[in-house]
N, CA, C and O of each residue as an XYZ file, in Angstrom:
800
protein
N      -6.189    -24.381     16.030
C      -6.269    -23.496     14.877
C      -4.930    -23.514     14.132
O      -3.887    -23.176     14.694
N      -4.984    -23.942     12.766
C      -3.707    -23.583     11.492
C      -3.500    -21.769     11.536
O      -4.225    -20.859     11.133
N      -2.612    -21.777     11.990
C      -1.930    -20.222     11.651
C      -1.047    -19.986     10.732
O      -0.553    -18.898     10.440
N      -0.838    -21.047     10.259
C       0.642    -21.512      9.552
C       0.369    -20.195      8.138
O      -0.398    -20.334      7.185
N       1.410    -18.790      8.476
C       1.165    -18.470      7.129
C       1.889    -18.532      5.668
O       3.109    -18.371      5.697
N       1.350    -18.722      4.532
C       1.692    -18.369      3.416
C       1.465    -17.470      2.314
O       0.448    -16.777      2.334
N       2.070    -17.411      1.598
C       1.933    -16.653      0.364
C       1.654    -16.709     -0.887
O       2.346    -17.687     -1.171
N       1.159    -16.401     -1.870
C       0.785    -16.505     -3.140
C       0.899    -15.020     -3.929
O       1.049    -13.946     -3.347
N       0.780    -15.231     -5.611
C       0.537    -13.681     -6.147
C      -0.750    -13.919     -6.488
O      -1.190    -15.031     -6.780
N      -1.409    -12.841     -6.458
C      -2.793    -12.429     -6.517
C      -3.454    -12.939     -7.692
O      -2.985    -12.706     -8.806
N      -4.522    -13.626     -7.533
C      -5.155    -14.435     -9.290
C      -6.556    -13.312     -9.094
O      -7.013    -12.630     -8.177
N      -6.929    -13.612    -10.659
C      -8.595    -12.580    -11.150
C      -9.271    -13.247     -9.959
O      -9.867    -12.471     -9.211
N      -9.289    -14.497     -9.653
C     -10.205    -14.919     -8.297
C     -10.323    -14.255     -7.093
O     -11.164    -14.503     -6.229
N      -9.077    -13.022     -7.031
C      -8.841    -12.442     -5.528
C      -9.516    -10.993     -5.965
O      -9.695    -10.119     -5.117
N      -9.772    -10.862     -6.950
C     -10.160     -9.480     -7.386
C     -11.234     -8.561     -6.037
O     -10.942     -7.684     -5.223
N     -12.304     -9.172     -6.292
C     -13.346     -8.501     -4.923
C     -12.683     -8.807     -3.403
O     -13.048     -8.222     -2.383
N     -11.767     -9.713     -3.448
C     -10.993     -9.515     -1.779
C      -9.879     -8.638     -2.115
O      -9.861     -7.808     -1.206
N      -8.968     -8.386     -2.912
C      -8.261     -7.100     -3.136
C      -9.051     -6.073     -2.779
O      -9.061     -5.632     -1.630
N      -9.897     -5.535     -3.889
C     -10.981     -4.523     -3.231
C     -11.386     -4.101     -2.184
O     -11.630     -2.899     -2.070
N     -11.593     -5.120     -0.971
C     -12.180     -5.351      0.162
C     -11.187     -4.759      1.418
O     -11.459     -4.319      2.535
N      -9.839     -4.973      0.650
C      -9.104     -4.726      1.605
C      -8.331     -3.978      0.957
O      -7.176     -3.837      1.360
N      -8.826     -3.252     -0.317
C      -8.256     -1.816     -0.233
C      -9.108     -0.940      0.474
O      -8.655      0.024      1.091
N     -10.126     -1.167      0.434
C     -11.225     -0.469      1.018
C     -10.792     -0.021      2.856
O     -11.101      0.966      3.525
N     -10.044     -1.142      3.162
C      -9.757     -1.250      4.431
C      -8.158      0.062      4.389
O      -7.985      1.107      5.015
N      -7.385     -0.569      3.485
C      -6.028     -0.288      3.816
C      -6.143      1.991      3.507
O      -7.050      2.622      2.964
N      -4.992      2.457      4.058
C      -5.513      4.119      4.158
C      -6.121      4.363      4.249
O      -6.666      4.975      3.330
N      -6.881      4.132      5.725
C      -8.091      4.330      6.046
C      -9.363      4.827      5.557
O     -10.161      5.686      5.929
N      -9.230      3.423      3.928
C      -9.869      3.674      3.060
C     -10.153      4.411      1.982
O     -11.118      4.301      1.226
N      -8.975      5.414      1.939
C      -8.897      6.589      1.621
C      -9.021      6.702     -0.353
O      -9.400      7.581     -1.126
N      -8.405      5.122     -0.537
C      -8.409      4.971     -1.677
C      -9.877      4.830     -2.501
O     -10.121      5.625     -3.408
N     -10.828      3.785     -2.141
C     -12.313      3.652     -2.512
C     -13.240      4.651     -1.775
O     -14.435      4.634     -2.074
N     -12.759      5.583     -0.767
C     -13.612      6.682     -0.651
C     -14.349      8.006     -1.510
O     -15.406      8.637     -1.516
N     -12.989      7.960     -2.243
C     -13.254      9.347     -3.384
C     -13.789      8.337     -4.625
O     -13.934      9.001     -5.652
N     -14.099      7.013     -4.797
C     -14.461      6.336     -5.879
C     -16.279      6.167     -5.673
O     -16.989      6.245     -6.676
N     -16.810      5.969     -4.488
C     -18.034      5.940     -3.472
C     -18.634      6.966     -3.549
O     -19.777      6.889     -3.997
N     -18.225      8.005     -3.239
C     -18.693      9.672     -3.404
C     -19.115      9.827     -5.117
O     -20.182     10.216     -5.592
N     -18.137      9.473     -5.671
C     -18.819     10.014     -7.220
C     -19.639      8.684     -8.039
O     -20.011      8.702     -9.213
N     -19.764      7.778     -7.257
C     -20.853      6.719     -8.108
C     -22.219      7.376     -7.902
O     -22.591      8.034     -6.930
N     -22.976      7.024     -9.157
C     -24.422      7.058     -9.014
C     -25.162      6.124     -8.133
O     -24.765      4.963     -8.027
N     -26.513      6.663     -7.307
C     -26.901      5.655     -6.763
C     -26.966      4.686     -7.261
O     -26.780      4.592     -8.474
N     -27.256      3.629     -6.483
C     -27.497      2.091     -6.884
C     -26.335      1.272     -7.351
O     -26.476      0.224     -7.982
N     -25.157      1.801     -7.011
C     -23.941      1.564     -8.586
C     -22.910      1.020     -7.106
O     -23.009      1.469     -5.964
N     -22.079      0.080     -7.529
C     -21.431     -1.179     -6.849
C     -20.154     -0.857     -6.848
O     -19.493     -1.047     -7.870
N     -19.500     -0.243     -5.553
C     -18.041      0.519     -5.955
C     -17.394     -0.566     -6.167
O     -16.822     -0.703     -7.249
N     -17.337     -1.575     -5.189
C     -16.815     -2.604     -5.906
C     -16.476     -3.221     -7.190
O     -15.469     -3.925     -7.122
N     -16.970     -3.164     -8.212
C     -17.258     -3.181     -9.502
C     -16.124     -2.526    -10.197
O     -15.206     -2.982    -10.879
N     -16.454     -1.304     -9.822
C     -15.576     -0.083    -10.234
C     -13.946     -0.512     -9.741
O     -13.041     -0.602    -10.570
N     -13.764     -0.728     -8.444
C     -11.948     -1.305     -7.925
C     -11.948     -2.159     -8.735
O     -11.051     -1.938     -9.548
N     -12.763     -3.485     -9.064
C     -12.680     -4.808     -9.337
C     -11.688     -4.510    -11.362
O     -10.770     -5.035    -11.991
N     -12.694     -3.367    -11.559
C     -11.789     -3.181    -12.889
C     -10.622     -2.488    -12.788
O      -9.815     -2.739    -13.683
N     -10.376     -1.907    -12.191
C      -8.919     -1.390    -11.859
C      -7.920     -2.025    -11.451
O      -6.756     -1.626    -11.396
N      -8.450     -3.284    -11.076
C      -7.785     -4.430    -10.468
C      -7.135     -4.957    -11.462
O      -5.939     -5.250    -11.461
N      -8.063     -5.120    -12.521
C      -7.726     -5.980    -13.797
C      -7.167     -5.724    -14.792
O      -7.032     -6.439    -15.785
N      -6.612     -4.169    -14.514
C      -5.980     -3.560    -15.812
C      -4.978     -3.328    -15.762
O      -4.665     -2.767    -14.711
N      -3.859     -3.562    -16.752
C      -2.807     -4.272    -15.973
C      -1.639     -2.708    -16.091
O      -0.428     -2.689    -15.873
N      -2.660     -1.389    -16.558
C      -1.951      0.082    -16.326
C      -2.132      0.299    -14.958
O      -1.342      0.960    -14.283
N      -3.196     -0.260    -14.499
C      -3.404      0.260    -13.302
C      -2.235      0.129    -12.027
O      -1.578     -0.896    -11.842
N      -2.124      1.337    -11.220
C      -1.099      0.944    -10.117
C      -1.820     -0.349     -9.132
O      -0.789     -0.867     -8.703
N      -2.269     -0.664     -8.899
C      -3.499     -1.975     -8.264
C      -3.705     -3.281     -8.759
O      -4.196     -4.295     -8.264
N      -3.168     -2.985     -9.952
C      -3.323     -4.267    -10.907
C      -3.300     -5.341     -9.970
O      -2.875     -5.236     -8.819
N      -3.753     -6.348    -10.472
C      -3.092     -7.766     -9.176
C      -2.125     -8.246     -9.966
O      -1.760     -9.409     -9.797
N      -1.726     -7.703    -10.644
C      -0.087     -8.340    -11.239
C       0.751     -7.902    -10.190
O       1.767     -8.585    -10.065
N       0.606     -6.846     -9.303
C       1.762     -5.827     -8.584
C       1.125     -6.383     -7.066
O       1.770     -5.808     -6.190
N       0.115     -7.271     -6.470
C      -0.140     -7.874     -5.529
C       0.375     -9.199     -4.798
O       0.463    -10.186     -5.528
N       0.572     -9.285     -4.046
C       0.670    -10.666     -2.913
C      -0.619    -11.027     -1.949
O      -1.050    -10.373     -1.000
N      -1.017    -12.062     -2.399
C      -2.237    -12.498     -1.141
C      -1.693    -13.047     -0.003
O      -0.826    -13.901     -0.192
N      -2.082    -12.680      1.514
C      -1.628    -13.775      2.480
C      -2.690    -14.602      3.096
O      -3.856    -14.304      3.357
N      -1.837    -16.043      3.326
C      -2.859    -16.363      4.038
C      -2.933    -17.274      5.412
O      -1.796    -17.627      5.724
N      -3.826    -17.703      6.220
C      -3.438    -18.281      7.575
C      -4.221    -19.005      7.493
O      -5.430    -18.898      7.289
N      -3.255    -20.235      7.727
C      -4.181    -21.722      7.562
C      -4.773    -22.174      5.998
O      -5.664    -23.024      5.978
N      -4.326    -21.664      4.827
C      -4.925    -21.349      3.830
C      -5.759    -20.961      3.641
O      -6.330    -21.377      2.633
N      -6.357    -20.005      4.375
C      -7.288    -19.206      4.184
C      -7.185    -17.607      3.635
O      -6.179    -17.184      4.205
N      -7.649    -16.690      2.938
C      -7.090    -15.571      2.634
C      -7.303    -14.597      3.556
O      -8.458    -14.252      3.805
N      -6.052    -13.924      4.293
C      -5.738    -13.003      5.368
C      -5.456    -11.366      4.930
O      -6.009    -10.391      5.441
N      -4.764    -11.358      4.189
C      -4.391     -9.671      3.785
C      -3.933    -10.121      2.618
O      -4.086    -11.206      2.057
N      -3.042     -8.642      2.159
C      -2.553     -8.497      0.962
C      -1.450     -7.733      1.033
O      -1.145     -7.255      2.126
N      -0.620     -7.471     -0.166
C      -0.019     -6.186     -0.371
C       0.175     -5.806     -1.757
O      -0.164     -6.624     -2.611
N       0.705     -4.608     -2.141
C       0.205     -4.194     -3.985
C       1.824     -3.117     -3.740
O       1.965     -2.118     -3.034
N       2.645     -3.690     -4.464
C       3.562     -2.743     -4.420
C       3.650     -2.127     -6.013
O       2.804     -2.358     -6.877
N       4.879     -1.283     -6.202
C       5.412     -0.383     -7.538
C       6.293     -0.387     -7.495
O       6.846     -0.361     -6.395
N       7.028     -0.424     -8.694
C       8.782      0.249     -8.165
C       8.260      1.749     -8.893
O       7.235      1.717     -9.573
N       8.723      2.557     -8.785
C       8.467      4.198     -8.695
C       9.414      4.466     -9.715
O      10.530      3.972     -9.875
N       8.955      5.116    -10.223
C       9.768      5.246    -12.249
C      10.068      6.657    -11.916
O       9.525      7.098    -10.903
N      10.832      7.431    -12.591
C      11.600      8.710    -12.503
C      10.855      9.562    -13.694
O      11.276     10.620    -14.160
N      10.007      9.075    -13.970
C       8.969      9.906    -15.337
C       7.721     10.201    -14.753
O       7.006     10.999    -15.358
N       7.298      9.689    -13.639
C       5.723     10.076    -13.493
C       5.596     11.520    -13.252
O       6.594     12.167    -12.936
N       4.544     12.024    -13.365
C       4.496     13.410    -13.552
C       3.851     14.272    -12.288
O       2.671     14.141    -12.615
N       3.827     14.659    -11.691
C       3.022     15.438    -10.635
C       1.945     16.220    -11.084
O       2.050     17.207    -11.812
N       0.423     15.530    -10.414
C      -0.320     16.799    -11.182
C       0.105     18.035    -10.736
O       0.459     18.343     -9.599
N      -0.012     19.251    -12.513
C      -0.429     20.649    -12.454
C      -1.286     20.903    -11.632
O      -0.858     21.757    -10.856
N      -2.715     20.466    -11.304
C      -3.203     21.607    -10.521
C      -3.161     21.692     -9.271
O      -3.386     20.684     -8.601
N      -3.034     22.214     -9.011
C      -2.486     22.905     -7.198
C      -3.357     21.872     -6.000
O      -3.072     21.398     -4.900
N      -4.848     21.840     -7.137
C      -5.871     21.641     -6.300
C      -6.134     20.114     -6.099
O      -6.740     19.611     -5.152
N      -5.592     19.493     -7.117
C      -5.829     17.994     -7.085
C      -5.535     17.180     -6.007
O      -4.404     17.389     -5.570
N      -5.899     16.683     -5.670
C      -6.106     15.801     -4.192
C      -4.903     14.533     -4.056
O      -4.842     13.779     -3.084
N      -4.021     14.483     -5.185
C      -3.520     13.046     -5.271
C      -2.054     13.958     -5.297
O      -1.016     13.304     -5.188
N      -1.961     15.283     -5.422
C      -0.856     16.038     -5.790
C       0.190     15.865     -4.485
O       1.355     15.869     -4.881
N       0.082     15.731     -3.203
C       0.955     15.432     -2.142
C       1.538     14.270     -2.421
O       2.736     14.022     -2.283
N       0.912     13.727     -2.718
C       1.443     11.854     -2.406
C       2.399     12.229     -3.888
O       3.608     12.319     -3.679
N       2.089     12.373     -4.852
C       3.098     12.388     -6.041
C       4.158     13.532     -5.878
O       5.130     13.606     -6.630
N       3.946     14.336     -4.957
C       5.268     14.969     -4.562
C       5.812     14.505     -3.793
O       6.755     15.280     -3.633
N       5.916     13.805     -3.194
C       6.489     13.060     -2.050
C       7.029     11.968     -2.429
O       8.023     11.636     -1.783
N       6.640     11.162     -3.434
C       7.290      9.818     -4.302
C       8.242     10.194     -4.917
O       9.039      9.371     -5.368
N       8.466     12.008     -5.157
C       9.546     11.793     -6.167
C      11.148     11.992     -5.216
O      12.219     12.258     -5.762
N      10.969     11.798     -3.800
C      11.869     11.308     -3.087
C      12.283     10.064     -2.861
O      13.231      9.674     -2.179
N      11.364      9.364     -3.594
C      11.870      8.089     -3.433
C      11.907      7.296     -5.119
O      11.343      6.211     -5.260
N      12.478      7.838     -6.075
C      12.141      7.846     -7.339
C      13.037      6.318     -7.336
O      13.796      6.053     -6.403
N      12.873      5.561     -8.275
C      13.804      4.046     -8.316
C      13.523      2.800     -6.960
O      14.009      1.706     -6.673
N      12.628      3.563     -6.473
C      12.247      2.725     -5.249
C      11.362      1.249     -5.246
O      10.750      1.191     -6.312
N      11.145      0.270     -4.560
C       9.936     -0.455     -4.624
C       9.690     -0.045     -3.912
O      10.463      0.076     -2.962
N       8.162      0.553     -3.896
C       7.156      1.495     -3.042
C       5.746     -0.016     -3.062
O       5.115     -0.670     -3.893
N       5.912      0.117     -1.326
C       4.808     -0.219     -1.240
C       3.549      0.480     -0.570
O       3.388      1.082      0.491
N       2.624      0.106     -1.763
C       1.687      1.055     -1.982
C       0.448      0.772     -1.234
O      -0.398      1.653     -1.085
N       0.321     -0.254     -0.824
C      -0.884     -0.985      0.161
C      -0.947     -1.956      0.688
O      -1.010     -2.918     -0.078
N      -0.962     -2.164      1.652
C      -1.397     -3.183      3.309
C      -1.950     -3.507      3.581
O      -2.052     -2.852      4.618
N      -2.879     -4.348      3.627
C      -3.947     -4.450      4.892
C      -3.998     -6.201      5.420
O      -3.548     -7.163      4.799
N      -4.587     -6.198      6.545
C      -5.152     -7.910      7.208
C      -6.442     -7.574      7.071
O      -6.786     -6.408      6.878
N      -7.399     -8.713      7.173
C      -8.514     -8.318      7.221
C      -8.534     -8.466      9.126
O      -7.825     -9.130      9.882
N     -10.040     -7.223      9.469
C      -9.924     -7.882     11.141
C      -9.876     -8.961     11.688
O      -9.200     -9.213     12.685
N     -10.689     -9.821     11.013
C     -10.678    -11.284     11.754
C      -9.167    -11.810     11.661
O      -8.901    -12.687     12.484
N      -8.481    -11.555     11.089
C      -6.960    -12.348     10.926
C      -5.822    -11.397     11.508
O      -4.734    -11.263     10.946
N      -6.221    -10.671     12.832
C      -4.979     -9.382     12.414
C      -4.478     -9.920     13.990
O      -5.220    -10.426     14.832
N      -3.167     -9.687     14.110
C      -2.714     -9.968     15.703
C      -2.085    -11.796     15.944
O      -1.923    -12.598     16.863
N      -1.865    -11.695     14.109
C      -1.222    -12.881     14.185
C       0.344    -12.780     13.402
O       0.901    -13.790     12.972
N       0.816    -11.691     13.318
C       1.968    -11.266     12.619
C       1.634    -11.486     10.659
O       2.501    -11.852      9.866
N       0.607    -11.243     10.398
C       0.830    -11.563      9.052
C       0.946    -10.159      7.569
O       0.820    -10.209      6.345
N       1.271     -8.955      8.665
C       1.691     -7.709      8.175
C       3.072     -7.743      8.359
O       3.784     -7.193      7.519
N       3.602     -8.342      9.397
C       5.146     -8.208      9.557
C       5.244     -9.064      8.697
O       5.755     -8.405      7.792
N       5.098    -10.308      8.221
C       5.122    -11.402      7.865
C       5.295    -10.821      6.340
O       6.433    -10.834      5.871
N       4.257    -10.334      5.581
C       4.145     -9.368      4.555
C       5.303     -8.572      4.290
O       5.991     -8.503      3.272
N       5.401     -7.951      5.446
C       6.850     -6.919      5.121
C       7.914     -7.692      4.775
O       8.552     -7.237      3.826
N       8.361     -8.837      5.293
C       9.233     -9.644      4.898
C       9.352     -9.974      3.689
O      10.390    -10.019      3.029
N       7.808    -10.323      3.222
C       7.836    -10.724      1.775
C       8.204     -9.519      1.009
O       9.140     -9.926      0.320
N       8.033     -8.356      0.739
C       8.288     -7.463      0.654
C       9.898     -6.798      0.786
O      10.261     -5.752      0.246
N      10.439     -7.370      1.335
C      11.910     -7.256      1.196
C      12.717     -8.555      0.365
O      13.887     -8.610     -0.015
N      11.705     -9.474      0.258
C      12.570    -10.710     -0.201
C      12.593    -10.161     -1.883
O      13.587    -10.035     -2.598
N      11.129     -9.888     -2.235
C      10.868     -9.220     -3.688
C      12.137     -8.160     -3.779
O      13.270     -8.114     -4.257
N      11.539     -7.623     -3.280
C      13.051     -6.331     -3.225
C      14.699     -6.879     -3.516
O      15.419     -6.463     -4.424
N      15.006     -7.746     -2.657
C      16.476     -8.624     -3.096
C      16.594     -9.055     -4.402
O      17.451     -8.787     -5.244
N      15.100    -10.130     -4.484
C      15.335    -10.611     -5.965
C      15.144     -9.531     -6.918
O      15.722     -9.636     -8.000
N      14.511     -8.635     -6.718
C      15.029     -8.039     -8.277
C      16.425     -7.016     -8.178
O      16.759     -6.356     -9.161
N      17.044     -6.971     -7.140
C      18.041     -6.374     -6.700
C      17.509     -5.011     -6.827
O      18.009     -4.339     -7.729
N      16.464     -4.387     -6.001
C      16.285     -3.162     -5.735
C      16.433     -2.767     -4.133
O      15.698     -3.174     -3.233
N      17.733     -1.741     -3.981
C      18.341     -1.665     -2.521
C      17.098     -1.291     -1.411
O      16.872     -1.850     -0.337
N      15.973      0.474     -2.388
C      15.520      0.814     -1.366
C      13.982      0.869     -1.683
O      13.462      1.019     -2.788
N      13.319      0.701     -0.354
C      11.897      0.291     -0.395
C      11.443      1.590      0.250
O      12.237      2.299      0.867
N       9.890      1.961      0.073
C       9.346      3.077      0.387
C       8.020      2.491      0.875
O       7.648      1.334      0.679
N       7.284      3.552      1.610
C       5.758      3.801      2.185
C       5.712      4.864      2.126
O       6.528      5.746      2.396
N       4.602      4.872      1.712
C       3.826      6.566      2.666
C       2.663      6.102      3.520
O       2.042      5.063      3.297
N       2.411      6.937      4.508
C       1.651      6.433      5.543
C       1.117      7.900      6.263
O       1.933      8.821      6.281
N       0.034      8.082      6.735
C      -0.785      9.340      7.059
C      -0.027      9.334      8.836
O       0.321      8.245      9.293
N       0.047      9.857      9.181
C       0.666     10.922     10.577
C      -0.357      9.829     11.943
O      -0.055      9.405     13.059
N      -1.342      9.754     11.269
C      -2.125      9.004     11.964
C      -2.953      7.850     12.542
O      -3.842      7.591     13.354
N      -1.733      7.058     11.203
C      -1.750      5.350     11.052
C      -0.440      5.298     12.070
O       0.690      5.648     11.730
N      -0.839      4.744     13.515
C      -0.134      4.304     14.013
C       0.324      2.937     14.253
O       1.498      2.913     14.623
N      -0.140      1.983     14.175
C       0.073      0.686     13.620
C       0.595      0.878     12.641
O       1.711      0.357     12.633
N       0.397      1.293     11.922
C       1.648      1.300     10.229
C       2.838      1.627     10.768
O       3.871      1.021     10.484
N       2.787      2.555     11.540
C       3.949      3.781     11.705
C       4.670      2.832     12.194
O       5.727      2.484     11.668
N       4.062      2.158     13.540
C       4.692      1.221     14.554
C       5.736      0.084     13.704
O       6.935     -0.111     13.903
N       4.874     -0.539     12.754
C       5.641     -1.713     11.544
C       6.617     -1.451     10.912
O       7.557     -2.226     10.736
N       6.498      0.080     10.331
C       7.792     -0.010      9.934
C       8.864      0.547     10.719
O       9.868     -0.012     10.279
N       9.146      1.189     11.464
C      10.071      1.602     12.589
C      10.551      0.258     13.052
O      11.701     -0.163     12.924
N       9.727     -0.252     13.503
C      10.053     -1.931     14.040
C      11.014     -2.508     13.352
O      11.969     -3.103     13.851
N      10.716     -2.294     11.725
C      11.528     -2.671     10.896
C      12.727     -2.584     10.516
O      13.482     -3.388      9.969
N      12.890     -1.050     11.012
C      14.031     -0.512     10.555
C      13.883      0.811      9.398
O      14.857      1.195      8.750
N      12.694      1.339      9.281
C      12.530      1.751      8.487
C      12.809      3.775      8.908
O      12.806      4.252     10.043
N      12.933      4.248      8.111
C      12.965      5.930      9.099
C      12.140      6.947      7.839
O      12.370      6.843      6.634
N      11.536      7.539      8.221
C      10.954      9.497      7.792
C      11.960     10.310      7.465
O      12.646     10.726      8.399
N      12.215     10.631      6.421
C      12.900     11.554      6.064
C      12.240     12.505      5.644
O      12.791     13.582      5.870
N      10.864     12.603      4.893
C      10.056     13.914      4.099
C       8.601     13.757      4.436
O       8.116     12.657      4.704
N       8.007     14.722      4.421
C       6.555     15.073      4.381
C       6.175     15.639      3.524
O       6.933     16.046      2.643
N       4.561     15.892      3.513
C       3.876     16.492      2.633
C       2.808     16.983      3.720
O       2.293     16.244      4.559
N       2.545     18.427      3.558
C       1.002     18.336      4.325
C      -0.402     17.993      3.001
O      -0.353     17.986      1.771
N      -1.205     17.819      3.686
C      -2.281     17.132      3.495
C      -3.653     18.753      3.163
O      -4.442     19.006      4.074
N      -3.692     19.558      1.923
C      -4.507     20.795      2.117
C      -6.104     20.268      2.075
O      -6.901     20.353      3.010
N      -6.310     19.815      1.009
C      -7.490     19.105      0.782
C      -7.876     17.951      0.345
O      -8.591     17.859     -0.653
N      -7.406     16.781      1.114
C      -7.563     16.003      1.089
C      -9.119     15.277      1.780
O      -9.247     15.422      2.996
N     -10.091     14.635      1.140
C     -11.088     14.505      2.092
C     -11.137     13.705      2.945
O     -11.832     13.900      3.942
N     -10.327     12.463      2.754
C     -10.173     10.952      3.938
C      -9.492     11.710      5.574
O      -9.482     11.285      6.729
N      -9.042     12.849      5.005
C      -8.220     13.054      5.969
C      -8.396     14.383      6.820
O      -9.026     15.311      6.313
N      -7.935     14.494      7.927
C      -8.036     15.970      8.469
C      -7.236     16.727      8.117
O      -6.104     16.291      7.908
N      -7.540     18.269      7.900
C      -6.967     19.142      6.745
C      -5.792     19.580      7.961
O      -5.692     19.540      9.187
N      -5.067     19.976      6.894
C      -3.161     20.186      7.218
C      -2.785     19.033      8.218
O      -2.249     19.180      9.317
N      -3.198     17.774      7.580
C      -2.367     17.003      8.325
C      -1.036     16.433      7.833
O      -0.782     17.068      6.809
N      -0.171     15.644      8.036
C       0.919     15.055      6.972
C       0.621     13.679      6.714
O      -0.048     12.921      7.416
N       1.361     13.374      5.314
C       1.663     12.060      4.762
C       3.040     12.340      5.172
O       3.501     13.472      5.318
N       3.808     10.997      5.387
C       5.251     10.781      5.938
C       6.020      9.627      4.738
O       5.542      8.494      4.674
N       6.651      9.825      4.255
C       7.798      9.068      2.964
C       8.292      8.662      4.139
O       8.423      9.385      5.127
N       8.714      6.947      4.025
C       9.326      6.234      5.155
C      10.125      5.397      3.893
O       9.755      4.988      2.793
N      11.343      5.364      4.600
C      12.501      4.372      3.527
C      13.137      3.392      3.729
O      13.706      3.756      4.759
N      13.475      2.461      3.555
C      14.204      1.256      3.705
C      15.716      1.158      3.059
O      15.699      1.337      1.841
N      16.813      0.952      3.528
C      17.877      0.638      2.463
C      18.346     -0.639      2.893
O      18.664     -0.790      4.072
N      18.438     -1.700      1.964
C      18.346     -3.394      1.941
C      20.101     -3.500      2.175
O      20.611     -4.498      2.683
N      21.125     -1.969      1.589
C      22.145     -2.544      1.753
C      22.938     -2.243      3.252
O      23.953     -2.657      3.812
N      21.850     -1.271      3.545
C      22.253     -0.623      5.244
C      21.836     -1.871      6.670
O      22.168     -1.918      7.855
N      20.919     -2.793      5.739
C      20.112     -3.452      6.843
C      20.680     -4.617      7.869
O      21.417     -5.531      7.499
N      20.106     -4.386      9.524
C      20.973     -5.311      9.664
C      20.909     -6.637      9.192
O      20.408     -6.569      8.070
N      21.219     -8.085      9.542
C      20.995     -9.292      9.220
C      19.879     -9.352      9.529
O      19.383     -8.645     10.406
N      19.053    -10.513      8.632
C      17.941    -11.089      8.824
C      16.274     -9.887      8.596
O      15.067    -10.120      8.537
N      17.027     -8.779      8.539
C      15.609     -7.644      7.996
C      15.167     -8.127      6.690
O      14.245     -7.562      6.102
């Protein structure tokens, strides 16, 4: 078996495997609240696939990396750098309001915003592998510090970046969130590229 992995940036061709494995990455958390409000019969897919393509969107595949093993397509990742203008929703009640309070600890950051392998490809390093790429982006545009957020209860995530070098400094609890169990936390995890040792 070719394990040999590589990398690419994401083309309109990866659109429904982006999807696929956003679907996967936060334990789905992202195409869950998109599923719930479609009408029957109606293709959530469809719905990511255009969000994919717009190039406001945080998802865009302009802001993606495909991986792959053996040339085959394995995971992904979709980062941001985190702008000092985004706004926190007003209402108390909005569901997306933790995570945007919690980014503004990491304001100037490249935040990466999503992960995933697909199962068949996972247990071959190509998330660490990812993270790497993910710091190399980071050098070249000379941005020092990198971010995640990650739920209390992604332990494999948790595990990757610690591994990394990465540490928790802030939380958010979680009031009504539906992917998730109520008062749980999201965790802001940070990277600094100029603290790191060699070879991170």
């Amino acid at each position: 078996m070719n394990d040999t992995i590589s990398f690419r940036p994401a083309a309109p061709e990866d659109d429904r495997l982006l999807a696929q494995l956003l679907d996967i990455s936060n334990a789905g958390a992202d195409c869950r609240e998109i599923k719930k409000t479609l009408p029957p019969g109606a293709d959530w897919i469809e719905v990511v696939t255009s969000r994919i393509a717009d190039p406001a969107n945080e998802v865009h595949r302009g802001n993606a990396v495909i991986a792959l093993a053996g040339g085959e397509p394995a995971g992904m990742m979709i980062m941001n750098p985190l702008a000092q203008d985004v706004p926190v929703p007003s209402d108390p009640n909005d569901i997306n309001r933790a995570f945007y309070q919690l980014r503004l600890h990491a304001t100037g950051s490249l935040y990466l915003r999503n992960i995933a392998v697909l199962p068949q490809m996972r247990r071959r390093g190509i998330a660490h592998a990812l993270l790497q790429v993910f710091h190399e982006i980071a050098r070249t545009a000379e941005v020092p510090v990198l971010s995640a957020i990650v739920h209390e209860d992604n332990a494999p995530m948790i595990a990757l970046l610690t591994s990394a070098g990465y540490a928790n400094h802030h939380y958010e609890v979680l009031d009504n969130y539906p992917a998730y169990r109520p008062d749980s936390r999201i965790l802001l995890f940070e990277f600094n590229l100029n603290k790191a040792r060699p070879g991170a």
